[in-house]
LUMSE-473392 format. One record per atom (N, C-alpha, C): residue in three letters; x, y, z. Coordinates in steps of 0.001 Angstrom, whole numbers, plus 500000, padded with zeros to 6 digits. Layout:
ALAXYZ ...
END
This chain:
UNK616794409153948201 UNK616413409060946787 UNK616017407643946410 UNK616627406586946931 UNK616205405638946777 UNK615866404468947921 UNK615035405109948751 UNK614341404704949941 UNK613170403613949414 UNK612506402396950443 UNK611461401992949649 UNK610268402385948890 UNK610158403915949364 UNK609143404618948663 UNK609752405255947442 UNK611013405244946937 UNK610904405753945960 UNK610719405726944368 UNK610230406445943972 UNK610016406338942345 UNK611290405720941341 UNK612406406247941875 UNK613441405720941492 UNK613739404264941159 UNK613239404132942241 UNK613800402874942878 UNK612637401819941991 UNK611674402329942019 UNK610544400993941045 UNK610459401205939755 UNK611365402600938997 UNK611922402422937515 UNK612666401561937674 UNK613618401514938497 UNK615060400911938239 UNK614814399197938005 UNK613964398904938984 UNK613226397648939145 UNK612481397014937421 UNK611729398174937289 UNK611128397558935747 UNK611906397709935041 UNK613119398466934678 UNK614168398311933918 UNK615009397619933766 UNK615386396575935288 UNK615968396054935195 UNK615430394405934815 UNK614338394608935083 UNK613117393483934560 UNK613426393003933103 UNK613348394394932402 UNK612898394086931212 UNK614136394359930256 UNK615468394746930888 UNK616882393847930438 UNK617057393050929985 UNK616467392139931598 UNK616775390566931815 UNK616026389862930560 UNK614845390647930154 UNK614161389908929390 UNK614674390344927653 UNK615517391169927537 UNK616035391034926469 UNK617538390342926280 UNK617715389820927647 UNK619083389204927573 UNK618590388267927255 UNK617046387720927716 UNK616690386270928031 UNK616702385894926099 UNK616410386813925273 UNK616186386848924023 UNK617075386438923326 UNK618769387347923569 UNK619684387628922866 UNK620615386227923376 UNK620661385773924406 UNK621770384994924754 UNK621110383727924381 UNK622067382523923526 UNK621502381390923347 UNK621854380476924442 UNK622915380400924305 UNK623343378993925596 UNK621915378667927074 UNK621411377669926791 UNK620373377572927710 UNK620126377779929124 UNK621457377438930276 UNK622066377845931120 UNK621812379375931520 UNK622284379733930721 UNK621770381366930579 UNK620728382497930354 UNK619625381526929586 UNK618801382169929303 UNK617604381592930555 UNK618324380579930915 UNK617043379882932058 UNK617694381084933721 UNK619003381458933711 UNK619336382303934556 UNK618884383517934640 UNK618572384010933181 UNK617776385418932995 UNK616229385466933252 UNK615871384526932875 UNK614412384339933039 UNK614036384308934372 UNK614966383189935136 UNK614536383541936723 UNK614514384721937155 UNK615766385709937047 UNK616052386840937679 UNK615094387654937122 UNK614923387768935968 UNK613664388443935329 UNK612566388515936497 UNK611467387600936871 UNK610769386706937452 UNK610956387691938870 UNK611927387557939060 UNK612414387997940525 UNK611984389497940736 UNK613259389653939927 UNK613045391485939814 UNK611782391964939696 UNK610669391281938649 UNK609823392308937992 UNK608971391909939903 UNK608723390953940865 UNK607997390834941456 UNK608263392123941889 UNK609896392241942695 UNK610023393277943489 UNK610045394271943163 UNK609563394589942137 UNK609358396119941453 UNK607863396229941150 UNK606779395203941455 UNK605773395109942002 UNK604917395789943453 UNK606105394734944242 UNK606241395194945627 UNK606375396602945871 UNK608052396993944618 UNK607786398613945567 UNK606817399559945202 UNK606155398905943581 UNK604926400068943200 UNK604304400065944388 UNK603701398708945007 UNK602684399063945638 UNK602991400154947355 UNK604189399494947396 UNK604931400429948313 UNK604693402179948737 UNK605357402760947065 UNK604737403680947018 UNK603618404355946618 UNK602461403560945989 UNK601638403964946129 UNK600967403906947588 UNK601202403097948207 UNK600269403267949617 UNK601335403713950895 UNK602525404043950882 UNK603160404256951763 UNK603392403601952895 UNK603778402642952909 UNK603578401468954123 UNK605460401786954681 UNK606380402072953899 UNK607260402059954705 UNK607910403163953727 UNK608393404003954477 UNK609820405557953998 UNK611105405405954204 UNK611162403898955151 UNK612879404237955182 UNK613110403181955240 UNK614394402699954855 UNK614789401130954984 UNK614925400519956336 UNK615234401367957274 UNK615129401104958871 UNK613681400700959184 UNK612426401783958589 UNK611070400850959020 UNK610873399666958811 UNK611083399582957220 UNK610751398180956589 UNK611576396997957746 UNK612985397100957663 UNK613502396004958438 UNK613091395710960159 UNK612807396743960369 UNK612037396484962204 UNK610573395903962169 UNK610009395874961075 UNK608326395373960606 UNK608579393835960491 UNK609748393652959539 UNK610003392477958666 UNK610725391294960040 UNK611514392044960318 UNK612153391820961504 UNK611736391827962991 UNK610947391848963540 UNK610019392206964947 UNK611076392692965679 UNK611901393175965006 UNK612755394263966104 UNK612336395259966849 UNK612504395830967781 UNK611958396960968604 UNK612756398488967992 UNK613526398269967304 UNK614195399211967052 UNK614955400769967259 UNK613842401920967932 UNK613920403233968650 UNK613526402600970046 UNK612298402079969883 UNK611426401946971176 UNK611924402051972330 UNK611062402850973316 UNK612055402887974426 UNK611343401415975532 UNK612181401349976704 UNK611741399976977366 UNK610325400628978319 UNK609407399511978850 UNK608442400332979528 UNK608622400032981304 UNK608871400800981562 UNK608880400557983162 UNK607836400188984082 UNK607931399686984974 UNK607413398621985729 UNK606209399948986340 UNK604974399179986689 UNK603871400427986913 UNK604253401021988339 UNK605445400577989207 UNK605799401032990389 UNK606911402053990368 UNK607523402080988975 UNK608562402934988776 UNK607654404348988438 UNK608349405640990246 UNK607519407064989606 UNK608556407716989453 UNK608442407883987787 UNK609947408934987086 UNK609068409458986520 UNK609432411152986213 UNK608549412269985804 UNK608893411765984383 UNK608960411921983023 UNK609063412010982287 UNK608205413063980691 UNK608672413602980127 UNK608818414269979206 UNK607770413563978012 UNK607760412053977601 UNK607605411700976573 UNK607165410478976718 UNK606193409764976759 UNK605507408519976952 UNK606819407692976642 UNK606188406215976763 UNK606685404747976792 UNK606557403740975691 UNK606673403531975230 UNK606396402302973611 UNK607443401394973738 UNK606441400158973866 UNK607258398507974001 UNK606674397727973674 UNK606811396357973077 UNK606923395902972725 UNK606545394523974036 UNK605599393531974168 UNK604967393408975401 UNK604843391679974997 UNK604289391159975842 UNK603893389311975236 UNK602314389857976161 UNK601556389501974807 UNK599865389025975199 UNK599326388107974991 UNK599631387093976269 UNK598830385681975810 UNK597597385842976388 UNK596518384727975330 UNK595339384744975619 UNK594982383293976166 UNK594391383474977147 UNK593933382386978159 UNK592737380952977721 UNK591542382371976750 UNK590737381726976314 UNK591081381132974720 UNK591519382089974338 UNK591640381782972754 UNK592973380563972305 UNK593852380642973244 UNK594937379850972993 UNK596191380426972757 UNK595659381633972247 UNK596688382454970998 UNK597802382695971997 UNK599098383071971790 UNK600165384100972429 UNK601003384744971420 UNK600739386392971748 UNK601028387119970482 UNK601748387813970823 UNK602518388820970346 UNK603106389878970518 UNK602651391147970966 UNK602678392588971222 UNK601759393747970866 UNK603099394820971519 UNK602435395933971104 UNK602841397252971466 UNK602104397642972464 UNK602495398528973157 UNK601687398939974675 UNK602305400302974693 UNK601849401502974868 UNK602046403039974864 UNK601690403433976549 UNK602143403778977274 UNK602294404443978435 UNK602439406003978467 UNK601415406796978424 UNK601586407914978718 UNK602663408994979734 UNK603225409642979816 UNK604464410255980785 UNK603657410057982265 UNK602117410726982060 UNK602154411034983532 UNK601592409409984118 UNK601543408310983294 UNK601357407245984024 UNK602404406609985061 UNK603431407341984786 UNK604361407356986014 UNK605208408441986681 UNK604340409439986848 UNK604443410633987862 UNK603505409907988862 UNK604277410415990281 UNK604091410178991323 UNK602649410859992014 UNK602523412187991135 UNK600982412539991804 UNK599967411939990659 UNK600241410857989821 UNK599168410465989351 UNK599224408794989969 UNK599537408635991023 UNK599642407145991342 UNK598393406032991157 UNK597396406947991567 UNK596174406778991624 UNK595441406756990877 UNK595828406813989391 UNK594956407369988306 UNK594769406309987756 UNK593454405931987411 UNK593339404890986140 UNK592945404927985395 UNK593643405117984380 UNK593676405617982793 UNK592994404971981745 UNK591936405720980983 UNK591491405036979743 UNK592430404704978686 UNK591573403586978020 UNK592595402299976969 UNK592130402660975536 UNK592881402328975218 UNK592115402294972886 UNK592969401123972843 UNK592155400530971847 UNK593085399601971517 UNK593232399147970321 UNK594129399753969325 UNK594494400145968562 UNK594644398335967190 UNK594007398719966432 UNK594449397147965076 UNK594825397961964221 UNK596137396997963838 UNK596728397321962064 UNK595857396808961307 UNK596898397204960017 UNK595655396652958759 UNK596609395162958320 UNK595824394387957280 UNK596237393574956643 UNK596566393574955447 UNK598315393002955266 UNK599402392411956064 UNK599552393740956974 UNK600569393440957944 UNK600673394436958905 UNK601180393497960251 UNK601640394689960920 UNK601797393909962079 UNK601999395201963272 UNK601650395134964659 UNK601616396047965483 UNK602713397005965284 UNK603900396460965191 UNK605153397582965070 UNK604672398775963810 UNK603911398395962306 UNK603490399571961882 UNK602937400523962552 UNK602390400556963409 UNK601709401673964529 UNK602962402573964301 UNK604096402287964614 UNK605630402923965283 UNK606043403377963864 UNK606404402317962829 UNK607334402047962335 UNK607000403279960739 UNK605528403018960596 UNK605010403897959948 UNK603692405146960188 UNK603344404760961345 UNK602163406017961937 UNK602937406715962813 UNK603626405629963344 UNK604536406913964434 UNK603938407370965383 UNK603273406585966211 UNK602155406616966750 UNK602654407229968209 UNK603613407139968645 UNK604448407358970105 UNK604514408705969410 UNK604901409648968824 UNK605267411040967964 UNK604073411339968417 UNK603072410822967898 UNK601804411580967514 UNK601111411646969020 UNK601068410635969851 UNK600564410885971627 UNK601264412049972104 UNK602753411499972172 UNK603567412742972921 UNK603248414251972247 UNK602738414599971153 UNK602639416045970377 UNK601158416312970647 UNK600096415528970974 UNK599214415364971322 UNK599320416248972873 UNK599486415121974006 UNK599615415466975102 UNK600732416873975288 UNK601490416785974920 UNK602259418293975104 UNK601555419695974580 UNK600400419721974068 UNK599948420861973493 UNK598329420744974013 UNK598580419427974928 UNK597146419657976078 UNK595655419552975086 UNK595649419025973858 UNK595118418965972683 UNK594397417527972960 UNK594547416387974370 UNK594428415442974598 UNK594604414994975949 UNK593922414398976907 UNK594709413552978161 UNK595507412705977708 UNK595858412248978824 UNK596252410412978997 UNK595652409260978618 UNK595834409148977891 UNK595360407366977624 UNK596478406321977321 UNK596111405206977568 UNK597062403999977487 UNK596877403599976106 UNK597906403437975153 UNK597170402763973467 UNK597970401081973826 UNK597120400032973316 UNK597420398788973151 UNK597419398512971914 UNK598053397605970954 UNK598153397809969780 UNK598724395850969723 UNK597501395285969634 UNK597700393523969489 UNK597839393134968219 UNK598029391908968249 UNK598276391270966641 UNK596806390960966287 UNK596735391129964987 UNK594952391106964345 UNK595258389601963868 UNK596054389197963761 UNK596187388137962937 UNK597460386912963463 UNK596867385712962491 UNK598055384652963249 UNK599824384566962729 UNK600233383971962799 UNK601840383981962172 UNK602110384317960404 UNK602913384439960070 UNK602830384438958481 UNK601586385510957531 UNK601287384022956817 UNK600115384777955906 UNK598471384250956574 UNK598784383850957617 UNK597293383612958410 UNK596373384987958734 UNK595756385389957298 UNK595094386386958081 UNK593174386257958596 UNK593441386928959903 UNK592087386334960544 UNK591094387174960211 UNK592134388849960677 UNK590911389786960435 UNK590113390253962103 UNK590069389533962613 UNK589422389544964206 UNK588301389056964505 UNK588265387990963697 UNK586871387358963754 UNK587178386228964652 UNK586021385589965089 UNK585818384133965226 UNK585052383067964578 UNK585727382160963866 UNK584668381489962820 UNK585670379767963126 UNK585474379142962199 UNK585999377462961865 UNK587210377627962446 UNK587976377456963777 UNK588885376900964502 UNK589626378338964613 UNK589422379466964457 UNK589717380797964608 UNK588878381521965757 UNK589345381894966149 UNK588931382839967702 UNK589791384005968450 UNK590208384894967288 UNK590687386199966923 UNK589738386933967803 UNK588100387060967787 UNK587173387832968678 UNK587610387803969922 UNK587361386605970594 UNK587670386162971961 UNK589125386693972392 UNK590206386590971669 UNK591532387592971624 UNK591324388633972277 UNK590641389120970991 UNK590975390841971022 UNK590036391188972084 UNK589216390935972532 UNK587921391421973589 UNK588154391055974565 UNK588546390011974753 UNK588418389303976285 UNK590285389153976698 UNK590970388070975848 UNK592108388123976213 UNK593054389066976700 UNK593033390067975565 UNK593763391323975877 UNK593642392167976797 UNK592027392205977095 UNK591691393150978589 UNK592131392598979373 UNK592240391125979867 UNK592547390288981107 UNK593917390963981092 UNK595085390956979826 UNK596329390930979874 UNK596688392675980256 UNK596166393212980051 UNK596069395014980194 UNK595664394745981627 UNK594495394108982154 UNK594157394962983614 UNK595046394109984213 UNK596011393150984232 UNK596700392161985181 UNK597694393325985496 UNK598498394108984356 UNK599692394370983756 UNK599700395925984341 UNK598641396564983987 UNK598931397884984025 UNK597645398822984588 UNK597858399594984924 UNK596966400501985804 UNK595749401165985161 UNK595166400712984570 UNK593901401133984050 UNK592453401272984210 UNK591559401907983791 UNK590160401379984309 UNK589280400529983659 UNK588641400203984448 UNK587448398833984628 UNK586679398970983794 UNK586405400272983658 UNK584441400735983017 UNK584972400650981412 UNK583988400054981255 UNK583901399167979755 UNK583716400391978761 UNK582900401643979443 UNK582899403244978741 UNK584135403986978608 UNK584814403614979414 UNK586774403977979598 UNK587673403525978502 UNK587108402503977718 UNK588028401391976631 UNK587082401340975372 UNK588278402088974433 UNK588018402122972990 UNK588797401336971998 UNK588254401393970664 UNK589004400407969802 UNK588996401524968638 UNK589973401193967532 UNK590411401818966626 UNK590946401061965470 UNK591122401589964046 UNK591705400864963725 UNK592316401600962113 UNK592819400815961080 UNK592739401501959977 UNK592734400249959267 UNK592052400518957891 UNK592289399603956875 UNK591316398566957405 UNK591927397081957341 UNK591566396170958249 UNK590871396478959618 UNK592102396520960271 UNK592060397337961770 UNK590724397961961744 UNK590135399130960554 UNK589103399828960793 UNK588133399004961448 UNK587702397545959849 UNK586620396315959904 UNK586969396298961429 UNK587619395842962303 UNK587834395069963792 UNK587105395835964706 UNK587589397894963963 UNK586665398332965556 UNK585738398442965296 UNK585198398424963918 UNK583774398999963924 UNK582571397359964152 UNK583434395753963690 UNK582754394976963728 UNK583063394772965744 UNK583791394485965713 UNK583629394384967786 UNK583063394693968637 UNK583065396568967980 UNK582023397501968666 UNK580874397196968883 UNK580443396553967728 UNK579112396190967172 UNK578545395446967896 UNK579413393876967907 UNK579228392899968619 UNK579165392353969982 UNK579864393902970361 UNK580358393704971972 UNK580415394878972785 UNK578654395680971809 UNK578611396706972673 UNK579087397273973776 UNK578326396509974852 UNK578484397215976487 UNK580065396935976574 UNK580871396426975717 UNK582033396304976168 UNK583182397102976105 UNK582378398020975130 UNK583540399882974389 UNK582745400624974373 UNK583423402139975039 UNK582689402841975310 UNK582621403972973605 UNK583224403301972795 UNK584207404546971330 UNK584986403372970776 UNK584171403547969337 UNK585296402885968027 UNK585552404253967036 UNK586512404284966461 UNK587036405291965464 UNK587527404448964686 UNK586985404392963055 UNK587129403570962133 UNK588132404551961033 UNK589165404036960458 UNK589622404416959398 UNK589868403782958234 UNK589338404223957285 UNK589265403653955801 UNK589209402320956224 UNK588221401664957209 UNK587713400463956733 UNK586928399637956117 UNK586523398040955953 UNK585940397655955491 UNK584317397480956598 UNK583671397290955287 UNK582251397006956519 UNK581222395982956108 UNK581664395175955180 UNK580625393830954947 UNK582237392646954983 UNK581774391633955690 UNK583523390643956004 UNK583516390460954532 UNK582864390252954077 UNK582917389206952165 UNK584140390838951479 UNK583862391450951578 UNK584720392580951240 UNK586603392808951568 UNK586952391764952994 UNK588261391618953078 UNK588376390328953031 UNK589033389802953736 UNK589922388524954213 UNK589059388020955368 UNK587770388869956072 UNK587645388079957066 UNK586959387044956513 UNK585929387190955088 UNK585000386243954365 UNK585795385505954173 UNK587052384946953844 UNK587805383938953805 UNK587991383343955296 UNK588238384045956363 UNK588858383285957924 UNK586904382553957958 UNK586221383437957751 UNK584610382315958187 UNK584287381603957073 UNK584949381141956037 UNK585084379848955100 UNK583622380754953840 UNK583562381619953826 UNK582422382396953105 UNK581390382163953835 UNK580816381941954504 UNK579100381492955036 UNK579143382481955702 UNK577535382795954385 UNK576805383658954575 UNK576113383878956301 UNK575716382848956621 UNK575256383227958259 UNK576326383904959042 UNK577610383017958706 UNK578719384151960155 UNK578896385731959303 UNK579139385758957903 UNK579866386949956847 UNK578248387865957806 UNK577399387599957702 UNK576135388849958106 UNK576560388979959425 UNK576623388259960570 UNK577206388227962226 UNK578450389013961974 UNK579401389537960974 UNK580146390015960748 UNK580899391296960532 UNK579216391643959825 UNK579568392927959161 UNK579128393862959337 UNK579918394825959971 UNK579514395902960600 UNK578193396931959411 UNK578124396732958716 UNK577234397322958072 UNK575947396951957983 UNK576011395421957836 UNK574700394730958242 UNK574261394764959624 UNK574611394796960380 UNK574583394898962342 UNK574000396140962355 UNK574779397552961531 UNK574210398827962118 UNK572921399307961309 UNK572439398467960085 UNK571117398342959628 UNK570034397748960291 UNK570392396501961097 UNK569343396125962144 UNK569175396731963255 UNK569650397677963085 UNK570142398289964794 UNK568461398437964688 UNK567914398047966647 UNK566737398899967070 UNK566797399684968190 UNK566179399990968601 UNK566347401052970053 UNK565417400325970945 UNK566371399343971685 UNK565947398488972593 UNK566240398673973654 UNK567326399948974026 UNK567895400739975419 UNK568890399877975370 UNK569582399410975013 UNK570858398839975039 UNK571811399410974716 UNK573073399475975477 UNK574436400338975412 UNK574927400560973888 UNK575050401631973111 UNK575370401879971614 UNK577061402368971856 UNK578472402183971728 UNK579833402873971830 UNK579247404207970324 UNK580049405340971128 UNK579751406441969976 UNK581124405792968579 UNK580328406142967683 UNK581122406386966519 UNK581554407043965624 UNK583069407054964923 UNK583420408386964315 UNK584301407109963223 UNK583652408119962261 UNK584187407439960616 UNK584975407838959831 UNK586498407571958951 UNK586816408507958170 UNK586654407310956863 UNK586765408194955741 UNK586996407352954606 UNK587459408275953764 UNK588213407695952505 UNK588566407965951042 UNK588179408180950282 UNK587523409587949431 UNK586779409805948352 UNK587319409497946972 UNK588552408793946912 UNK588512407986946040 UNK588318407196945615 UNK588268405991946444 UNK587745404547945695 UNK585970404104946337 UNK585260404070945773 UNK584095404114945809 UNK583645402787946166 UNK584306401927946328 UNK583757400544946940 UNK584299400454948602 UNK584970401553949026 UNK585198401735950413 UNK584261402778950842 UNK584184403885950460 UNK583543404926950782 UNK582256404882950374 UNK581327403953949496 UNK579672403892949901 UNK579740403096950546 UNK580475402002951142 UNK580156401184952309 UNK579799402326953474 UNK580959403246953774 UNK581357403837955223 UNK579716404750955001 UNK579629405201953935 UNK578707406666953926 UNK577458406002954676 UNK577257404188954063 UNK576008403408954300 UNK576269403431955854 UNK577522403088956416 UNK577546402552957737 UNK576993403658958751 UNK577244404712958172 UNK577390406373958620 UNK576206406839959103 UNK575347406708958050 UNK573742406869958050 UNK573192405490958583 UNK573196404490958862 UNK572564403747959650 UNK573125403639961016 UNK574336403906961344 UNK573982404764962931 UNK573815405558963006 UNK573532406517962295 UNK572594408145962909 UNK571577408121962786 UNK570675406945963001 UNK569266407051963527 UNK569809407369964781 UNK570360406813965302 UNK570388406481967117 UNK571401407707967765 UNK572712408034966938 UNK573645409017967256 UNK574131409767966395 UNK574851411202966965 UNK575487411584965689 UNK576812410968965567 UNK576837410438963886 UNK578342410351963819 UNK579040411439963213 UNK580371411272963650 UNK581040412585962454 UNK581604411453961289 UNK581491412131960553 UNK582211411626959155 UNK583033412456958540 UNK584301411866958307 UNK585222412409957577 UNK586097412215956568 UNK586048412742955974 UNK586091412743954229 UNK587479412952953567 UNK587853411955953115 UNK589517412246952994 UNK589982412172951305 UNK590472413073950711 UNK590819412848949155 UNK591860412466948982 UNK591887410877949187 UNK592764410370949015 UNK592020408799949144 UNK593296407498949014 UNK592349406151948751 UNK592956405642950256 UNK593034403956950588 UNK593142403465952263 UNK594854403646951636 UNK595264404491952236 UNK596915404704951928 UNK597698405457953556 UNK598672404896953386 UNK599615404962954733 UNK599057406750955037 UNK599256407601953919 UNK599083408936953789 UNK597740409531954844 UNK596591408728954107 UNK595380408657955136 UNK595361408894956140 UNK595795407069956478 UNK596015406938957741 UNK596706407815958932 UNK597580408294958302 UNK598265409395959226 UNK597991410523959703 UNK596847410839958386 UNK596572412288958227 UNK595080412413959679 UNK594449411083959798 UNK593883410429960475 UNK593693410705962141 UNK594736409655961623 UNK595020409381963243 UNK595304410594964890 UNK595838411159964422 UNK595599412447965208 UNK594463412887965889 UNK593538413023964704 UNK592058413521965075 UNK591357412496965434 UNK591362410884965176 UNK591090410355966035 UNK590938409864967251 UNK592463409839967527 UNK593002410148969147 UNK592216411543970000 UNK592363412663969284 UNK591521413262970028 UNK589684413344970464 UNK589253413114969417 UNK587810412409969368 UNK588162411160970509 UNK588529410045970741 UNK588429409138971367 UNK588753409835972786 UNK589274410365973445 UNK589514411251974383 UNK588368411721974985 UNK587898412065973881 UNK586588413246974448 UNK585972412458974604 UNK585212411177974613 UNK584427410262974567 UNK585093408987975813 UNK585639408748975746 UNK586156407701976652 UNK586700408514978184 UNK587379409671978361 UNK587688410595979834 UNK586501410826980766 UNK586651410367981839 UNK586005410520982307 UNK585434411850983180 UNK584334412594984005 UNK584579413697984440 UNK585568414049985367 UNK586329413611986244 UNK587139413771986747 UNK588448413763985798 UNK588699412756985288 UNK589905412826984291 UNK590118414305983168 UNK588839414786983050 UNK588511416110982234 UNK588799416836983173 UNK588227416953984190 UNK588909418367985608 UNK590342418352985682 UNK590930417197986009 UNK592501416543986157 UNK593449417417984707 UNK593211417076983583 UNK593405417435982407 UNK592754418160981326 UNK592555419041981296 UNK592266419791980884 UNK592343419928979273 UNK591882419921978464 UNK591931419880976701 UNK592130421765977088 UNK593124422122976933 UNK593617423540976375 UNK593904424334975162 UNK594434423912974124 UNK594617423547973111 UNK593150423993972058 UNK593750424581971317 UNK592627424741969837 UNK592656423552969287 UNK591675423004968603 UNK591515421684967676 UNK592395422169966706 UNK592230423490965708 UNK592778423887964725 UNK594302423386964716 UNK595064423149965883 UNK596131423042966317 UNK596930421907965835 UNK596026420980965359 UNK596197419256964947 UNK597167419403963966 UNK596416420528962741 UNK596801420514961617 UNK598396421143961597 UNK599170421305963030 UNK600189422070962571 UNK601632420891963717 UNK600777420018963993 UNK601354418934964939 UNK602846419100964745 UNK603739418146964943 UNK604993418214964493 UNK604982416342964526 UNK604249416043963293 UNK604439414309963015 UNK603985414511961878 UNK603753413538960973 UNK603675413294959584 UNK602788414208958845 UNK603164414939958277 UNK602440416075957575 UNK601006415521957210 UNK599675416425957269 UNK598360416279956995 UNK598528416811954889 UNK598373415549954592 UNK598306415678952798 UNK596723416165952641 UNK595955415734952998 UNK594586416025952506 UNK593666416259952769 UNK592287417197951932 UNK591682417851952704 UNK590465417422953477 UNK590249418026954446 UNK589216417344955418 UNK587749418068955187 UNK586936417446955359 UNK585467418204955175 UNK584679417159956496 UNK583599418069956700 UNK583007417778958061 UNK581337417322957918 UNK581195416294958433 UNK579536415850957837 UNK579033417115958398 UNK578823417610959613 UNK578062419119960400 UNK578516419865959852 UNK579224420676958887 UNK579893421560958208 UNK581187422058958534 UNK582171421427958913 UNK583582421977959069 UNK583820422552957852 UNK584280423647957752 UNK585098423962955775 UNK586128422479956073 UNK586078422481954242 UNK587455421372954289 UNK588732421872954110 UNK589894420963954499 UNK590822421981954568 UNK591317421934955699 UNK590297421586956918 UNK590731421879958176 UNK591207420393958473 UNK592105420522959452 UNK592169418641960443 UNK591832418763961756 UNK591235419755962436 UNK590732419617963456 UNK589623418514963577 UNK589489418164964653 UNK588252416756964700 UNK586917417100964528 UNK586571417148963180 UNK584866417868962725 UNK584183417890963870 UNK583356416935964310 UNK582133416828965197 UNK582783416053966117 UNK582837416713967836 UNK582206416186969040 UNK581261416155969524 UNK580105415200969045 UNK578420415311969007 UNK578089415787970964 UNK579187414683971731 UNK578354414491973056 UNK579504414603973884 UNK579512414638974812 UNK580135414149976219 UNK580507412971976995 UNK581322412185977452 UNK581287411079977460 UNK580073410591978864 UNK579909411643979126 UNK578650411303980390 UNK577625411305979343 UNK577084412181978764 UNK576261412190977969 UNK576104410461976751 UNK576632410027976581 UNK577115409049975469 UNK576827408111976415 UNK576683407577977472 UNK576971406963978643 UNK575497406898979077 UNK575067408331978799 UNK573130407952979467 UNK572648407832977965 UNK572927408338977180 UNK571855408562975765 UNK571993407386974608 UNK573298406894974605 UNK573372405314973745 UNK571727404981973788 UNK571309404852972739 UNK570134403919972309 UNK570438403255971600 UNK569900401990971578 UNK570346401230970343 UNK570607399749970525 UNK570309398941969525 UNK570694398015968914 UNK570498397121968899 
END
C-alpha cells in the first residue's frame, strides 16, 4: 500500500508538505519556523519524486529502488565461468566489470547468459548478442530491478517463443549526474564505449559470435536514442536495433547538452536526420523495429518521421502503444522486442538448432509484467494484440537486401 509507487504514499507526502507550511505560519519562535520551512522544502521535493515515480513506474518495491540506488546485485544469480557445463533450467544475470581500452571509461554492466550457454551439447555454439541501454537517469540494474529482464528471457526461451541470445546491458552514462547519452562529442567518448569497447570485453569474456549481423542493440527511453543513433552510425557493425519510446533528434534529450549544443555534431547525431539522408549506395542498412507512445506527441511524430524515412529502403514495423515513455511501456515492450531481434540476428543454423515453436499470440499471456496496452500493427495487426506485428525478412534475407545509406 505504500510501496514507492504508491498513491498513498505521494498524498501523504503533499500533506505532509503543506502542514509544515502551516506550522511554518502558526509557530512564532524563529528557530522553529526556520525548522518547518526546511522540512517543508524537503518533504514537498520527495513527494515530487514519488509523483513522478508513479507516474512512470521506475520502481514497485522498496527492494528495487534500494539495489538501483545501491549497485547491489540483489536476486541475481552469479555467472559461471564459460567452461562450467551445468544443464540449467533458467539463464544467468550478473553483474560484470567492462572496461574500455579505447575510451578510458571502466564501468559496470549486466551480462544475461542463456541456460543452454552452458549445456554441454551446446559447447560449440556461438551465440548472438543485443546489447541492451537504459534510459536516463537509470542505470543497468533497471533492466532487472524494474523490466525484469532475466523473467522475461527465461519465459521467452521456455515456451520456444525465442532462441538463445546473450543480453549485455552497459552503463550509457558516466558516474552521478554525468549524463552522456552514448555519444561522442567535447572530452566524451560514450560511442567508442558502447561499439568498440564492449564488443572487445564480450568477445574476450564469453562465447559469442563475430558477425557484426549476429549483434544487436536496443534500448528504451534514452537507451532507445543509443540504438537507433549507433545503428545509424555504425551500420556494418549491427545486424538489428529495436527502439523503444525513444528520442530521435540529440537537441531533444541530454545528448544536445553532452555535444555542448553544436549544431554540426546534434545533426551527426540524430537518428532522424541520418535516416532522412539515407541513399541507396549498397551499403549494409541493420533492420529496424520501432515502438512509441500515442500519447505525447513530441515523441511519437519524431518516431512516425523516423519510421517512414527508413521505409524507403526496408520495412519497418511500428508499434503503437497508448500510453506515454513509462516503465509500463517499456515492459509491455520488451518482450516483443526480444523476439523480433531473434528473428533477425539467428542465424540459419541457429534457426534449425532452435526452433521458434511457440505462437507469437503467446507473448501476450507470458508470466512477467502484465501487457497494460493496446498494440496496433503498421501492416495491420488488430490492436489489442502483443504479438510482434511485422517480421518483414529473414535474417539471411536482411543480410543480402540492406540497401542503404
Amino acid at each position: 500500500m505504500l510501496g514507492p509507487d504508491s498513491r498513498v504514499l505521494t498524498a501523504l507526502l503533499i500533506a505532509g508538505s503543506a502542514a509544515l507550511l502551516v506550522a511554518l505560519v502558526r509557530f512564532r519562535p524563529l528557530p522553529l519556523r526556520l525548522l518547518c520551512g526546511s522540512l517543508s522544502i524537503v518533504v514537498a521535493m520527495v513527494g515530487g519524486i514519488a509523483a513522478v515515480n508513479y507516474y512512470y513506474g521506475y520502481y514497485t518495491t522498496w527492494g528495487q529502488l534500494w539495489a538501483d540506488f545501491h549497485g547491489s546485485t540483489g536476486n541475481l544469480g552469479k555467472i559461471p565461468t564459460a567452461s562450467t557445463a551445468v544443464s540449467v533450467e533458467s539463464g544467468y544475470l550478473g553483474l560484470v566489470d567492462l572496461p574500455g581500452k579505447l575510451s578510458g571509461y571502466d564501468r559496470r554492466g549486466l551480462v544475461y547468459l542463456p541456460p543452454q550457454y552452458n549445456e554441454a551439447r551446446y559447447a560449440e555454439v556461438k551465440f548472438p548478442v543485443v546489447e541492451l541501454f537504459h534510459g536516463t537517469p537509470g542505470t543497468p540494474l533497471t533492466w532487472e530491478t524494474v523490466l525484469r529482464v532475466g523473467q522475461v528471457m527465461n519465459a521467452l526461451l521456455a515456451r520456444h517463443l525465442i532462441g538463445p541470445m546473450v543480453l549485455v546491458m552497459p552503463a550509457i552514462n558516466g558516474s552521478g549526474h554525468d549524463f552522456q547519452d552514448c555519444v561522442n562529442g567535447p572530452s566524451v567518448y560514450d560511442d567508442t564505449y558502447l561499439t568498440d569497447d564492449v564488443r572487445a570485453d564480450v568477445f574476450a569474456r564469453y562465447r559469442v559470435s563475430h558477425d557484426a549481423f549476429e549483434w544487436g542493440v536496443s534500448g528504451y527511453s534514452s537507451g532507445g536514442f543509443c540504438a537507433a543513433n549507433l545503428a545509424l552510425r555504425h551500420r556494418a557493425s549491427f545486424g538489428a536495433a529495436a527502439v523503444i519510446n525513444g528520442y530521435f533528434r540529440a537537441a531533444d534529450g541530454p545528448a544536445g547538452a553532452t555535444l555542448n549544443n553544436s549544431q554540426p555534431l546534434e545533426n551527426a547525431n540524430s537518428p532522424l536526420y541520418l535516416a532522412e539522408r539515407l541513399t541507396a549506395d549498397g551499403n549494409p542498412l541493420p533492420a529496424f523495429w520501432v515502438a512509441a507512445g500515442t500519447h505525447d506527441k513530441n515523441d511519437y511524430t519524431p518516431a512516425a518521421l523516423f519510421t517512414t524515412a527508413v521505409d524507403r529502403f526496408e520495412q519497418v514495423p511500428f508499434v503503437k502503444y497508448n500510453a506515454g515513455d513509462t516503465a509500463n511501456a517499456w515492459t509491455a515492450a520488451l518482450p516483443v522486442a526480444l523476439a523480433w531481434l531473434w528473428q533477425q540476428l539467428a542465424p540459419s543454423d541457429l534457426r534449425v538448432l532452435f526452433p521458434v515453436r511457440g505462437q507469437a499470440g503467446s507473448l501476450s499471456t507470458l508470466a512477467v509484467p502484465p501487457v497494460h496496452h493496446a498494440v496496433a500493427c503498421k501492416s495491420g495487426a488488430p490492436a489489442g494484440k502483443a504479438a510482434p506485428p511485422c517480421v518483414p525478412r529473414s535474417p539471411a534475407k536482411a543480410k543480402a537486401v540492406s540497401k542503404t545509406a
